[in-house]
N, C-alpha and C positions, 0 to 999 in steps of 0.2 A: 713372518707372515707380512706381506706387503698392504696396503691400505689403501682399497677398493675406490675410496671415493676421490683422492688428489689425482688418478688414472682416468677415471671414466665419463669428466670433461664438464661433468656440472657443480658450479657452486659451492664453494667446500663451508663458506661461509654459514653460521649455522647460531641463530641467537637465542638466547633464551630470557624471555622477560624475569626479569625482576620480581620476588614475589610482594619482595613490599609495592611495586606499580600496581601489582593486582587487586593488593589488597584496599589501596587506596581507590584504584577503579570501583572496587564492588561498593566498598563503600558511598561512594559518590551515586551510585545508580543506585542504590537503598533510597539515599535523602531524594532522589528525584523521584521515585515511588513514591515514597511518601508527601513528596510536591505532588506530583499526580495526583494522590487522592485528596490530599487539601483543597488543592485544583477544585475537582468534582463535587466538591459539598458546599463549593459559595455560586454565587449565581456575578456574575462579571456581566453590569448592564454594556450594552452595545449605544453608542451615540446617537441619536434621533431612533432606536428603535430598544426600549427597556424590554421588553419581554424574547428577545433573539438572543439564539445561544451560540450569535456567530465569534462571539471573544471568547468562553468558556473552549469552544472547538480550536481556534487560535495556540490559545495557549498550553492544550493538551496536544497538538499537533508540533509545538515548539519544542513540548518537555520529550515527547517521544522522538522525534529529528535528533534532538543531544544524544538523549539514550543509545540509539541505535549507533549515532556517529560513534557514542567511548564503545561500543561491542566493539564494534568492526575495527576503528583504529586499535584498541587495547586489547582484547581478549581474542582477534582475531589474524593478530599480530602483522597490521598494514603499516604501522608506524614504522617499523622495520625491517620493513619489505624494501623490494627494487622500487624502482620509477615507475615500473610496467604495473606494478602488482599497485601503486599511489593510484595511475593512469585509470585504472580499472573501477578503483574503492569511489573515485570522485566521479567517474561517469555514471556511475548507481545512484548517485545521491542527484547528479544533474537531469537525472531518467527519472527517478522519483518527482523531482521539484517537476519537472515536464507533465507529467501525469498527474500531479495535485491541480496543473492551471487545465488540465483536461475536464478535470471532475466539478472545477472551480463553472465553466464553462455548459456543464452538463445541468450543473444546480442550476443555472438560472435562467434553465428554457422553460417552457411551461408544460403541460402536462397532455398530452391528446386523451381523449375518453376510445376506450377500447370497449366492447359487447364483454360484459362478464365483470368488469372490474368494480364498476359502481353499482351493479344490479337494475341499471334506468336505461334498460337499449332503446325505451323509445325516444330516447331523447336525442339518438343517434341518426343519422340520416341511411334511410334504406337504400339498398342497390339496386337500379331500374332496369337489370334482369333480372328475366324470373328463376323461380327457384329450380331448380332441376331433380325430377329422384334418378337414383343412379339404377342404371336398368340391370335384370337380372343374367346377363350376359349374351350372345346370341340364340336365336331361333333353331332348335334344330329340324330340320323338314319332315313333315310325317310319314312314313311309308303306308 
């Protein structure tokens, strides 16, 4: 019986991680768990602003950055991937960081007041049309 895969032109290369890599992996994303919740039960004052939970956010956004990075490199086997399969893992992580300075961006506009959200529309400026009711469709002619 001939062997399907050294014929049919793709890749015969074929790894298999280590289970001690894994184990060591899981382990390491355990203690970063448990940094996470240690993380979340102290209060990390913020410089000229003590009561901001912008370092507490910081630092759970660091712990989970690592995390995800050993999934993907370790458990989802990019370490031992092609260039193409690296090319890909590292544009996720540059589209990520892109979109954190999105949101970074988004936090520090300020708020418009919409009708309905603070319950105070009068505080809101009215529209200098008038109101319209919507008609009951056309006339039909009477015979």
């Amino acid at each position: 019986m001939s062997n399907h895969n050294a014929h049919s032109g793709l890749a015969s290369h074929v790894h298999v991680t280590p289970v001690r890599m894994l184990v060591v992996n899981l382990i390491v994303l355990t203690a970063l768990m448990v940094l996470t919740i240690a993380a979340a039960q102290i209060h990390i004052p913020t410089p000229g602003n003590e009561h901001s939970p912008v370092m507490n956010n910081l630092v759970a956004m660091g712990i989970a950055v690592t995390k995800a990075f050993l999934v993907v490199w370790i458990f989802m086997g990019v370490k031992f991937g092609t260039k193409l399969i690296k090319l890909w893992a590292y544009a996720g992580f540059i589209w990520f960081g892109m979109l954190f300075f999105v949101y970074c961006d988004y936090y520090t506009r300020s708020w418009e007041p919409v009708p309905g959200w603070t319950g105070h529309e009068s505080a809101l400026p009215r529209s200098p049309l008038p109101e319209t009711v919507p008609s009951e469709g056309p006339k039909q002619p009477e015979l």
